[in-house]
N, C-alpha and C positions, 0 to 999 in steps of 0.2 A: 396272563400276566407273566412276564421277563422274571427270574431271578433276581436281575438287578434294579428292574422295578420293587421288587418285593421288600429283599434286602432295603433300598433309598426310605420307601415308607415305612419300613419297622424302625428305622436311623430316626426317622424327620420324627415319629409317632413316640419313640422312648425318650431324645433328646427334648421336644416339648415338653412333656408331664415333668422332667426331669429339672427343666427352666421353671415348672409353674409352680411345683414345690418349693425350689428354692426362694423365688419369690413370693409366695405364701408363708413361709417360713418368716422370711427374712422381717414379712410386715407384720408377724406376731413376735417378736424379736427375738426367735431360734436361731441366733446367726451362725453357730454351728453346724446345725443341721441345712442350715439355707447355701454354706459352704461346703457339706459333702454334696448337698445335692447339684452344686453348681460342677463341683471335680468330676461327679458322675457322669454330667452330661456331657465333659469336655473328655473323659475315659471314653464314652459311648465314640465319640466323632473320629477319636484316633485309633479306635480300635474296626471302626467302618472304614477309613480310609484304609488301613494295613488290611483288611479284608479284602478291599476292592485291588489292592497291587499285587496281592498273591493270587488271587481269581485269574487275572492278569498272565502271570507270570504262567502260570497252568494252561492257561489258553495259549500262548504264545508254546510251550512245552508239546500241547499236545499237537500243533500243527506241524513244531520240530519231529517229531516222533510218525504222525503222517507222512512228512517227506521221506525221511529213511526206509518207511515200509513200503513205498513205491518203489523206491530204487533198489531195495532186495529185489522186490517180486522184478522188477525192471529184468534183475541180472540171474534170477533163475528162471524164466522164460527164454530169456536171448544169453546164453551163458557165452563169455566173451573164448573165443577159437585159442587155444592155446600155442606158445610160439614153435614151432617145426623146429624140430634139432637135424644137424646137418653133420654125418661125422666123415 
């Protein structure tokens, strides 16, 4: 199982319970409680989605970071001939 499989299922699995309370709640008439638990589920989803843009952004970072370490190693392998001075 993926990360991002995992993370989606613990999203989809805490947003549920989070939905069933509120409406359990709501039909014993906690409407307080049926409204934290509705905010909850709605914190849970934006706080999954900011999750997923930052994973994101790290992946994209760490492929930036890949690229530069080739072109190091690139240039002390074949270190580039320095230019002849001529007096």
């Amino acid at each position: 199982m993926t990360t991002a499989t995992f993370t989606r299922a613990v999203t989809v699995f805490a947003v549920g319970f989070l939905a069933l309370d509120a409406v359990l709640f709501a039909l014993v008439n906690r409407f307080l409680w049926a409204g934290v638990c509705a905010a909850a589920a709605v914190l849970v989803v934006l706080g999954w989605r900011r999750y997923r843009r930052a994973m994101a952004e790290l992946a994209d970072a760490r492929k930036e970071i890949k690229r530069e370490l080739e072109s190091i190693r690139q240039l002390l392998h074949n270190p580039p001939t320095p230019p002849s001075r001529q007096n």
